[in-house]
PDB file as gemmi writes it, atoms N, CA and C in Angstrom:
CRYST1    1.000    1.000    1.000  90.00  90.00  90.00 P 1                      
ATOM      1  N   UNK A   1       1.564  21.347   7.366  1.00  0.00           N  
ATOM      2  CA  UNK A   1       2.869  20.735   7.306  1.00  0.00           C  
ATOM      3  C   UNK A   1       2.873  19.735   6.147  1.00  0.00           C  
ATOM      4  N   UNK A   2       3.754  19.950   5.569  1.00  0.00           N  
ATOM      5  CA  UNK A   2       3.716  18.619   4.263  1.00  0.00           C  
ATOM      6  C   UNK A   2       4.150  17.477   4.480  1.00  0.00           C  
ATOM      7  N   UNK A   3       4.199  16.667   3.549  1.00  0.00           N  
ATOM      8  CA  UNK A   3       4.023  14.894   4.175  1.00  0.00           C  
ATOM      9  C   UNK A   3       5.266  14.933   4.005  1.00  0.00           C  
ATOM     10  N   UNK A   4       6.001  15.599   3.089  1.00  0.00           N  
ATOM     11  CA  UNK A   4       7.700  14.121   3.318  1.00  0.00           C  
ATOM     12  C   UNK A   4       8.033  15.535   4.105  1.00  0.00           C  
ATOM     13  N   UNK A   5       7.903  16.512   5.003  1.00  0.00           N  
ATOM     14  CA  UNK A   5       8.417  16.640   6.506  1.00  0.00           C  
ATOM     15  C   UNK A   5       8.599  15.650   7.194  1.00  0.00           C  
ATOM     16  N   UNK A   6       6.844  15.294   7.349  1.00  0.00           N  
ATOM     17  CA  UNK A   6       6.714  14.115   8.338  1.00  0.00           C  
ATOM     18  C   UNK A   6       7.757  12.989   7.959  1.00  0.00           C  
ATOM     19  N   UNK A   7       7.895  12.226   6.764  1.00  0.00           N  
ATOM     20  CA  UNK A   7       8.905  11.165   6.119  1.00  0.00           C  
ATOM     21  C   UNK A   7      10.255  11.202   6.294  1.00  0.00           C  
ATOM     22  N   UNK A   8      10.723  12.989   6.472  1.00  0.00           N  
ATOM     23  CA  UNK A   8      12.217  13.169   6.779  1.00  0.00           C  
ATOM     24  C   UNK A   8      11.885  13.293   8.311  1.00  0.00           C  
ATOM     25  N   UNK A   9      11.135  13.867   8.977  1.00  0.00           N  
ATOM     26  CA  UNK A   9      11.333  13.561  10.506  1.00  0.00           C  
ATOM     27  C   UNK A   9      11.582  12.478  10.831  1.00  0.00           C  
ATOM     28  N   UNK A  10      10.241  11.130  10.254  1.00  0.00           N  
ATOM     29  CA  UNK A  10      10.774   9.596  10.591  1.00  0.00           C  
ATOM     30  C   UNK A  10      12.057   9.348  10.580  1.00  0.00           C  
ATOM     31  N   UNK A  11      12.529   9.382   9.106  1.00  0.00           N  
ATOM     32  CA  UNK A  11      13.972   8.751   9.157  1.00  0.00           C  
ATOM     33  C   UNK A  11      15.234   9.657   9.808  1.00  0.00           C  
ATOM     34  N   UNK A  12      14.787  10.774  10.399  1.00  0.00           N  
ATOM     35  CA  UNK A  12      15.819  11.318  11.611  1.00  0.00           C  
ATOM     36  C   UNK A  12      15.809  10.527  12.510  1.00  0.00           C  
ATOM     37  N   UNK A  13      14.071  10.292  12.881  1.00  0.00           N  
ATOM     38  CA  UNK A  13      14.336   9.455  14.301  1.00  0.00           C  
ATOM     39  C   UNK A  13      15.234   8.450  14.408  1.00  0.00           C  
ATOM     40  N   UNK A  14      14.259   8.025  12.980  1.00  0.00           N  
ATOM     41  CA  UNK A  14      14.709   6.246  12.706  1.00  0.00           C  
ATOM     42  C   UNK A  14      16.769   6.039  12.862  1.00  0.00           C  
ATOM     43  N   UNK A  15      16.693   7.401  12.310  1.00  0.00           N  
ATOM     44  CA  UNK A  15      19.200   7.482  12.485  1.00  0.00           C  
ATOM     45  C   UNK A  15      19.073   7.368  13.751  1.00  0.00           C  
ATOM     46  N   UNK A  16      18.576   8.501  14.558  1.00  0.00           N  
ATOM     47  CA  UNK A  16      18.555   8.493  16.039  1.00  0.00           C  
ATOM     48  C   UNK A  16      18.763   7.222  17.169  1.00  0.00           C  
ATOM     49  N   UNK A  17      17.763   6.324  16.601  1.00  0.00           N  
ATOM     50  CA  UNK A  17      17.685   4.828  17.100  1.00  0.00           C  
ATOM     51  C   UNK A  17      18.700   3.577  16.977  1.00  0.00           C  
ATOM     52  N   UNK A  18      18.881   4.298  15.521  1.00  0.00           N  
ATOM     53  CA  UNK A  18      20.069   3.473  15.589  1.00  0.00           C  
ATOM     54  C   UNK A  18      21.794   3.772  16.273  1.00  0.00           C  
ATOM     55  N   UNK A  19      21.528   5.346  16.934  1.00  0.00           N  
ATOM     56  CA  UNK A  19      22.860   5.833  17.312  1.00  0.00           C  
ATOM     57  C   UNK A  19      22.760   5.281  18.767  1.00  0.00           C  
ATOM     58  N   UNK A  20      21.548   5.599  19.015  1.00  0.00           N  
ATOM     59  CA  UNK A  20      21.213   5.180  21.161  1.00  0.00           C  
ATOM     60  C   UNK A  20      20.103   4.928  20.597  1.00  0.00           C  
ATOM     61  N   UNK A  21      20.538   3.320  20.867  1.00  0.00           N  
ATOM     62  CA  UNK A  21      19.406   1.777  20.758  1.00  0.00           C  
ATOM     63  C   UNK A  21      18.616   1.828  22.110  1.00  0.00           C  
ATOM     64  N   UNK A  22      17.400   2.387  22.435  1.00  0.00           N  
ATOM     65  CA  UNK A  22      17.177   2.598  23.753  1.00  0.00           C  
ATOM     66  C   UNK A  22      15.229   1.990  22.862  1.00  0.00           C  
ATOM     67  N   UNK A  23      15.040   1.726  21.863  1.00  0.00           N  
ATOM     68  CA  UNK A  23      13.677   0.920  21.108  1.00  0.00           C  
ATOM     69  C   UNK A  23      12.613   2.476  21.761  1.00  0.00           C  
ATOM     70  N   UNK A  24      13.085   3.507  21.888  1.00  0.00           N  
ATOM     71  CA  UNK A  24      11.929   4.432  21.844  1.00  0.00           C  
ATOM     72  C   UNK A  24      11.674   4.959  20.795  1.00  0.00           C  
ATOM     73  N   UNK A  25      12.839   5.523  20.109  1.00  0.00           N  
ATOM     74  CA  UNK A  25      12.727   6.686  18.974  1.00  0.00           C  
ATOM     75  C   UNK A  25      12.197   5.995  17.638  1.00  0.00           C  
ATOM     76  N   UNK A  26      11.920   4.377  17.892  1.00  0.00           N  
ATOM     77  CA  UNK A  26      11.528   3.678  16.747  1.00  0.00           C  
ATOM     78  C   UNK A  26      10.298   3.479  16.521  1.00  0.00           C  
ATOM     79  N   UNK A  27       9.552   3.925  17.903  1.00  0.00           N  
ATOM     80  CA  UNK A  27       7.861   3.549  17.993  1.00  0.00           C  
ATOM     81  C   UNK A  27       7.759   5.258  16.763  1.00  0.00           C  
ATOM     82  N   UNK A  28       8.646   6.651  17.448  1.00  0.00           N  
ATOM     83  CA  UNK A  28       8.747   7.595  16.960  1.00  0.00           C  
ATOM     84  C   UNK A  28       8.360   7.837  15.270  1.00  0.00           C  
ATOM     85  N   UNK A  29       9.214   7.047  14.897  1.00  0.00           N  
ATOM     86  CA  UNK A  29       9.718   6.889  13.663  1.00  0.00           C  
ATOM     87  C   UNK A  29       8.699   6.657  12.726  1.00  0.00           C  
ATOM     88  N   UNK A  30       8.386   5.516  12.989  1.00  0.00           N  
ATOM     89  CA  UNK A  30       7.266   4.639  12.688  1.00  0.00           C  
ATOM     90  C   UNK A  30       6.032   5.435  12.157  1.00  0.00           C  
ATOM     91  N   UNK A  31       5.491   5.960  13.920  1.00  0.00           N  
ATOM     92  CA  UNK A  31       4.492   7.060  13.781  1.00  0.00           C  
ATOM     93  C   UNK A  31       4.322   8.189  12.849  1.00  0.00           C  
ATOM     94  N   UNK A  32       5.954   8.820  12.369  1.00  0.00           N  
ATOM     95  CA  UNK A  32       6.052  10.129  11.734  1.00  0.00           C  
ATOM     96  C   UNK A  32       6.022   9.426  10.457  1.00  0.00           C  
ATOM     97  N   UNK A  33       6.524   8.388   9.441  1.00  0.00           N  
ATOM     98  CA  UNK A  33       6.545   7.535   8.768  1.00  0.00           C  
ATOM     99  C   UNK A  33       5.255   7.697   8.220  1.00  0.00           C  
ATOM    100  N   UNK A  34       4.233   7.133   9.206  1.00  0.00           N  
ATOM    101  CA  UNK A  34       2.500   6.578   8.774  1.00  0.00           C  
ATOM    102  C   UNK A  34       2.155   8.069   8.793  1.00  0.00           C  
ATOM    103  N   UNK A  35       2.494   8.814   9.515  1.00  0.00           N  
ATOM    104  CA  UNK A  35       1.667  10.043   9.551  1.00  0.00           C  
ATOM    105  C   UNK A  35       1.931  10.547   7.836  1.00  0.00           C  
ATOM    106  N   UNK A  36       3.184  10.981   7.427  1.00  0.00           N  
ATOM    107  CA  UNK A  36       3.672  11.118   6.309  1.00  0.00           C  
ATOM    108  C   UNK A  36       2.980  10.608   5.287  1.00  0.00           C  
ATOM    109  N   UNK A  37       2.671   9.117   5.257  1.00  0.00           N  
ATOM    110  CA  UNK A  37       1.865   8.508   3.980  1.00  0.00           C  
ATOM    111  C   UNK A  37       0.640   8.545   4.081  1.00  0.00           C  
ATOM    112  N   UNK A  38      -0.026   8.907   5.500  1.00  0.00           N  
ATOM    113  CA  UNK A  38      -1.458   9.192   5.521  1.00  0.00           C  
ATOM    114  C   UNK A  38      -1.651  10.327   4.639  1.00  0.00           C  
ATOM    115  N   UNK A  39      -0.407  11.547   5.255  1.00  0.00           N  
ATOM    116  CA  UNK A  39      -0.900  12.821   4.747  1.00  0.00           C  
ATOM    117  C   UNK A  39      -1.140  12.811   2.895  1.00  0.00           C  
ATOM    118  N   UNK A  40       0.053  12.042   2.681  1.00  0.00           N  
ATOM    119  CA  UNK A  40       0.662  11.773   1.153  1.00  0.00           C  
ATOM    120  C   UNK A  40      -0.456  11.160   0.164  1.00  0.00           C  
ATOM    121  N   UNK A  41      -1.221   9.999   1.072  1.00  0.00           N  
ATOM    122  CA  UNK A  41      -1.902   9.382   0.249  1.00  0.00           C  
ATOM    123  C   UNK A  41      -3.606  10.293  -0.234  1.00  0.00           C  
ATOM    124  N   UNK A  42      -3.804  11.292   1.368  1.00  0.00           N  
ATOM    125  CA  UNK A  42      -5.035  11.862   0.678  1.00  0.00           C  
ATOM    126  C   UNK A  42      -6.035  10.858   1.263  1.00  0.00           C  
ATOM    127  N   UNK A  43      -6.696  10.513   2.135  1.00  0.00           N  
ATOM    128  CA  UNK A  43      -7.192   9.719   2.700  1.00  0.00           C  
ATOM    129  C   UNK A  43      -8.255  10.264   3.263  1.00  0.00           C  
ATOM    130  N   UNK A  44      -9.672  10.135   3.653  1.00  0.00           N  
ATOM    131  CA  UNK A  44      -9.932  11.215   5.098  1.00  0.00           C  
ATOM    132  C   UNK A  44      -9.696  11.461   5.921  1.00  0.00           C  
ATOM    133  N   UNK A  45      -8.979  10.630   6.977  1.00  0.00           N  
ATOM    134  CA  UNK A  45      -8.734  11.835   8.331  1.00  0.00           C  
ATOM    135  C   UNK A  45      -8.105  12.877   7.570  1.00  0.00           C  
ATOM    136  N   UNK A  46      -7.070  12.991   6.498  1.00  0.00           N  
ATOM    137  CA  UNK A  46      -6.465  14.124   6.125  1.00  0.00           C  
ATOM    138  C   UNK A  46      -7.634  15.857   5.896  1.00  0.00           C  
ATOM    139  N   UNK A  47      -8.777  15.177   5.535  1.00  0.00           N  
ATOM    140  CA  UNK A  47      -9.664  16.291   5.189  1.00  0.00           C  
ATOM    141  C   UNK A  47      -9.883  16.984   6.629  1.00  0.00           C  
ATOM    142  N   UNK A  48     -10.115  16.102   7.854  1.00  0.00           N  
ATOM    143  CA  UNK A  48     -10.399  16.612   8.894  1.00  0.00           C  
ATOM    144  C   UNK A  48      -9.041  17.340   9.792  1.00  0.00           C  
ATOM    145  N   UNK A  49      -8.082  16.589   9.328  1.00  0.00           N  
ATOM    146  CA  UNK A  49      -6.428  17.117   9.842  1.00  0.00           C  
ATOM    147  C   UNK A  49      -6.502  18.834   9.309  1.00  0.00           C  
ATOM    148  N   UNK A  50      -6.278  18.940   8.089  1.00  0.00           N  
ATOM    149  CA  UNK A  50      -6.556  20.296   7.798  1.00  0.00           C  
ATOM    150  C   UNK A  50      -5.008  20.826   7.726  1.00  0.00           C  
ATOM    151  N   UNK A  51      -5.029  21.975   8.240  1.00  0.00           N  
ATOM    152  CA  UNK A  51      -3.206  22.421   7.867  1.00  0.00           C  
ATOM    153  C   UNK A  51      -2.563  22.642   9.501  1.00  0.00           C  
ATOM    154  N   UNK A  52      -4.117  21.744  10.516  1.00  0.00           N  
ATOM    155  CA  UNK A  52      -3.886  22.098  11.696  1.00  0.00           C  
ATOM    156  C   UNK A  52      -2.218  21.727  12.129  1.00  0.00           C  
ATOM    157  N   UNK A  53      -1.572  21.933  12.744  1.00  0.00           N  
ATOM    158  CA  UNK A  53      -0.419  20.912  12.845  1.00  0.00           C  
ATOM    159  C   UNK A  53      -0.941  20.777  14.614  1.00  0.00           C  
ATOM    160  N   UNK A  54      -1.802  20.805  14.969  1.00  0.00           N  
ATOM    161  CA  UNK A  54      -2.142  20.532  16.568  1.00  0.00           C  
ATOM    162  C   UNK A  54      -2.968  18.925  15.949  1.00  0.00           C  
ATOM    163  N   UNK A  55      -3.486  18.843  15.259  1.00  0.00           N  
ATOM    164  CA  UNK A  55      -4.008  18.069  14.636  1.00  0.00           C  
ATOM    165  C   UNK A  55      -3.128  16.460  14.231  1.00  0.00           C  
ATOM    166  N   UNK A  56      -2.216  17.265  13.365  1.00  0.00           N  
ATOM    167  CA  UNK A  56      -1.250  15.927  12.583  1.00  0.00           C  
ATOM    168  C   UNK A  56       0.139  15.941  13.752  1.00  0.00           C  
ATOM    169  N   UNK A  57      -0.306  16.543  14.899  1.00  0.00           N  
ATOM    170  CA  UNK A  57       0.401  15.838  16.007  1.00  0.00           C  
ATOM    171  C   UNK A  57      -0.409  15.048  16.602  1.00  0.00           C  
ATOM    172  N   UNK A  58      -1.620  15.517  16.893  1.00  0.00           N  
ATOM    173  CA  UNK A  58      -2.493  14.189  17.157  1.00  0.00           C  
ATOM    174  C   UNK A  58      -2.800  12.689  16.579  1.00  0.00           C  
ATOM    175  N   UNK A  59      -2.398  13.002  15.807  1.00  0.00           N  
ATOM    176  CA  UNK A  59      -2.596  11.619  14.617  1.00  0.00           C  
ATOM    177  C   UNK A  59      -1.057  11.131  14.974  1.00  0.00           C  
ATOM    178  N   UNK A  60      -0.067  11.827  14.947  1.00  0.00           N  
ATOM    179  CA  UNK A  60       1.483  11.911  15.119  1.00  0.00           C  
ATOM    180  C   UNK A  60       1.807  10.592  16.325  1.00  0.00           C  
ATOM    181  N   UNK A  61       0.759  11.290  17.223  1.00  0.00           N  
ATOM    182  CA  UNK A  61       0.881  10.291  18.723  1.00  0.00           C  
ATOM    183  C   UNK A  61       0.098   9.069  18.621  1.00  0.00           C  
ATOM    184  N   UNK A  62      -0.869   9.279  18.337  1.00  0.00           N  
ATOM    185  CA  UNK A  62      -1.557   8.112  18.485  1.00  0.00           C  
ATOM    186  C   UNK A  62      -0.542   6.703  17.701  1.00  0.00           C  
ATOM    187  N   UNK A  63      -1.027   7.651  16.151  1.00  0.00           N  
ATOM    188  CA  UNK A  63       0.076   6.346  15.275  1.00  0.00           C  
ATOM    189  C   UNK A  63       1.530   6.092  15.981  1.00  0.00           C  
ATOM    190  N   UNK A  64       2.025   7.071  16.768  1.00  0.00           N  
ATOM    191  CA  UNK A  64       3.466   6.612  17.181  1.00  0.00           C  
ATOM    192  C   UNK A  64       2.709   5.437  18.349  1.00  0.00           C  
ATOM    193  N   UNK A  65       1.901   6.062  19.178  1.00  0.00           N  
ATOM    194  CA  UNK A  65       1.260   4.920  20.666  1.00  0.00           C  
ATOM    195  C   UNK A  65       1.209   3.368  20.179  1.00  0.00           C  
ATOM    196  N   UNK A  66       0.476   3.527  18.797  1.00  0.00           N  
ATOM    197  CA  UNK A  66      -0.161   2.123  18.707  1.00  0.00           C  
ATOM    198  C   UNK A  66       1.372   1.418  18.036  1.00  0.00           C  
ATOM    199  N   UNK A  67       2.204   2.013  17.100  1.00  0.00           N  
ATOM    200  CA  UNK A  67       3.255   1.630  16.727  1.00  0.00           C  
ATOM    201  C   UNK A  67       4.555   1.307  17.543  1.00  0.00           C  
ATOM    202  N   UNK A  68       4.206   1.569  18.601  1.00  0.00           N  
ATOM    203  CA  UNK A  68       5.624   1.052  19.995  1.00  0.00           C  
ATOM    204  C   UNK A  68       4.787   0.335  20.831  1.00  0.00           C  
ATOM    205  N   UNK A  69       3.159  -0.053  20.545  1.00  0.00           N  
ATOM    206  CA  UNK A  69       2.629  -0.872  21.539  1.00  0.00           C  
ATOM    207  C   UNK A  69       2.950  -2.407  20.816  1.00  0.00           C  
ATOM    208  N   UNK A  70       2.649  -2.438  19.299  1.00  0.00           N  
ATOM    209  CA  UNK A  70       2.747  -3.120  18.362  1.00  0.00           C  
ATOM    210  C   UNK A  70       4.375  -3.612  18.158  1.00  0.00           C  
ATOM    211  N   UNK A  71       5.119  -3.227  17.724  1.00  0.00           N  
ATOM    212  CA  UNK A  71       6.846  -3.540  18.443  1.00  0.00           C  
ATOM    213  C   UNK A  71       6.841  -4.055  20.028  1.00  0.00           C  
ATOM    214  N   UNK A  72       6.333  -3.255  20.980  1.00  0.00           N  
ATOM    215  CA  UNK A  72       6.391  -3.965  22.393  1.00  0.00           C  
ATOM    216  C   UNK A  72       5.938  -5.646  22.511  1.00  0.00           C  
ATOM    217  N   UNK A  73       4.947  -5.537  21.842  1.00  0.00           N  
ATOM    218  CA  UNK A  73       3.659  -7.125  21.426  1.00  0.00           C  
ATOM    219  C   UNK A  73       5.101  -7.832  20.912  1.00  0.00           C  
ATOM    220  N   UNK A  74       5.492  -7.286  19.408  1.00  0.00           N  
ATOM    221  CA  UNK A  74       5.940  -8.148  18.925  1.00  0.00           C  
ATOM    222  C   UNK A  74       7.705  -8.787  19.123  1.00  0.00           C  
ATOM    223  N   UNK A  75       8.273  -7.185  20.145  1.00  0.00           N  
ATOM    224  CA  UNK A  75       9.932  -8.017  20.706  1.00  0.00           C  
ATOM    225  C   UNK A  75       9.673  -8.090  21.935  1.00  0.00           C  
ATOM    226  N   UNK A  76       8.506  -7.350  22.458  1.00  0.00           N  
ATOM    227  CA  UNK A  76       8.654  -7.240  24.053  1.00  0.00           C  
ATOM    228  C   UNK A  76       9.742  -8.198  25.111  1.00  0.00           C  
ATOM    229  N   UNK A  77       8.989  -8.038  26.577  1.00  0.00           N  
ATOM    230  CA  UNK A  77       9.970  -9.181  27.199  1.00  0.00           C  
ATOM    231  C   UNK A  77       9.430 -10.251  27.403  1.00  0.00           C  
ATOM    232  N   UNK A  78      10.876 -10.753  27.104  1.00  0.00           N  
ATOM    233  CA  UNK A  78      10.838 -12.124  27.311  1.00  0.00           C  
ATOM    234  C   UNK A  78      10.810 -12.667  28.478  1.00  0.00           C  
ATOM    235  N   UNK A  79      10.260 -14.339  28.480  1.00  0.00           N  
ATOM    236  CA  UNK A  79       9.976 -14.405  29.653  1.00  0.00           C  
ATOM    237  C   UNK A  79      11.783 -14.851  30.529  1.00  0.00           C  
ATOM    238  N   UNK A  80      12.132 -14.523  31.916  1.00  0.00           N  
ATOM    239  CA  UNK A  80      13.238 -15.058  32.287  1.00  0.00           C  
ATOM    240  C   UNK A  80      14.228 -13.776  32.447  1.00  0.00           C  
ATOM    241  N   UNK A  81      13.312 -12.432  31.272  1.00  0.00           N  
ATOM    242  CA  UNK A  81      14.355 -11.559  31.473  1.00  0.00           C  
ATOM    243  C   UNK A  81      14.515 -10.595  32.660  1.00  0.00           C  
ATOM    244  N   UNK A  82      13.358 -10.358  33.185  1.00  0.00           N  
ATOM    245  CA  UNK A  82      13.171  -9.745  34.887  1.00  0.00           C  
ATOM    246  C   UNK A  82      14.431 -10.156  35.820  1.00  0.00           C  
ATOM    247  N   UNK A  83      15.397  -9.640  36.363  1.00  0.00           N  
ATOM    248  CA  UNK A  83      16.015  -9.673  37.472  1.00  0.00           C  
ATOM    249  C   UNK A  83      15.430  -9.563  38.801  1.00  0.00           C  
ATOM    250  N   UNK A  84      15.694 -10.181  39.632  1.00  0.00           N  
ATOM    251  CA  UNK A  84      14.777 -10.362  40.986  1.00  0.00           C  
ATOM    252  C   UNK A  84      16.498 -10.359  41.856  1.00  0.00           C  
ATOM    253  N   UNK A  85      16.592  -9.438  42.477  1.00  0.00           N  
ATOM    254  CA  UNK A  85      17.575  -8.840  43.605  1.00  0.00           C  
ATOM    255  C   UNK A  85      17.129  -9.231  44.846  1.00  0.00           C  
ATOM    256  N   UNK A  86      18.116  -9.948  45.819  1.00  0.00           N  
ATOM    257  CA  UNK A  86      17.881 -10.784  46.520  1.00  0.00           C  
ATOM    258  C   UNK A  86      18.503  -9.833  47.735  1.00  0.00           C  
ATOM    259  N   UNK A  87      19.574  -9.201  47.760  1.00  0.00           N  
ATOM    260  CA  UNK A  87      20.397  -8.405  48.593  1.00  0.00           C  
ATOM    261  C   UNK A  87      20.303  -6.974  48.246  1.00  0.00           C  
ATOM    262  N   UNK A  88      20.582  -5.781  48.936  1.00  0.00           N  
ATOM    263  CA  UNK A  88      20.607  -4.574  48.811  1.00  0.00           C  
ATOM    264  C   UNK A  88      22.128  -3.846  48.417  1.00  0.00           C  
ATOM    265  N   UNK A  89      22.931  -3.497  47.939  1.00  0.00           N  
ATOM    266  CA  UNK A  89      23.875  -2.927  47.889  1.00  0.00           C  
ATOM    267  C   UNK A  89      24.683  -2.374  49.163  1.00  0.00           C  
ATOM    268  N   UNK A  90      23.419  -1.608  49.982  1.00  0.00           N  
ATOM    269  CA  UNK A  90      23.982  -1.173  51.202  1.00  0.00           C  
ATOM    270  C   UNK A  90      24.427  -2.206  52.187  1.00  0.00           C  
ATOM    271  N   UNK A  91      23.340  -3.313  52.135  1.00  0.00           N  
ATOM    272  CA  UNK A  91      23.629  -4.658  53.235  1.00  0.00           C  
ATOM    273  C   UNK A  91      24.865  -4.723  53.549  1.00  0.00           C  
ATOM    274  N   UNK A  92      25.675  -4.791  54.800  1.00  0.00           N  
ATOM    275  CA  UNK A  92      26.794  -5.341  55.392  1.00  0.00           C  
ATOM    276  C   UNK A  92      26.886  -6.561  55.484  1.00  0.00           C  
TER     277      UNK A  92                                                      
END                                                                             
């Protein structure tokens, strides 16, 4: 698979995120992004990636994992934002 695939997949996601703000498709993005300039730059894991694409989905996930853990760290929640429900809906 060639790298600016991966670069135009990112910035699909990356539209995606911004249509339904739901902060998933951005960890997405991110991931397909780095995967893209890994592939681009020629690096080694690329030698071991190969033309597998079972492969540069593996790399795909991980870099997306650590890239929405890294956003989570850095907007995550805040403290105060948890709702704590005191009554049930059904309660009479």
């Amino acid at each position: 698979m060639p790298w600016w695939a991966w670069l135009v997949a990112g910035c699909v996601l990356g539209i995606l995120e911004l249509l339904a703000p739901a902060f998933i498709f951005l960890g997405f993005a991110i991931g397909a992004v780095l995967t893209g300039l890994l592939l681009w730059s020629g690096l080694p894991p690329v030698t071991w990636m190969g033309d597998s694409l079972g492969w540069h989905l593996v790399v795909f996930a991980g870099l997306s994992i650590l890239a929405w853990l890294a956003l989570r760290g850095w907007v995550g929640v805040r403290k105060g934002q948890v709702k704590l429900w005191d009554r049930d809906i059904n309660d009479n």
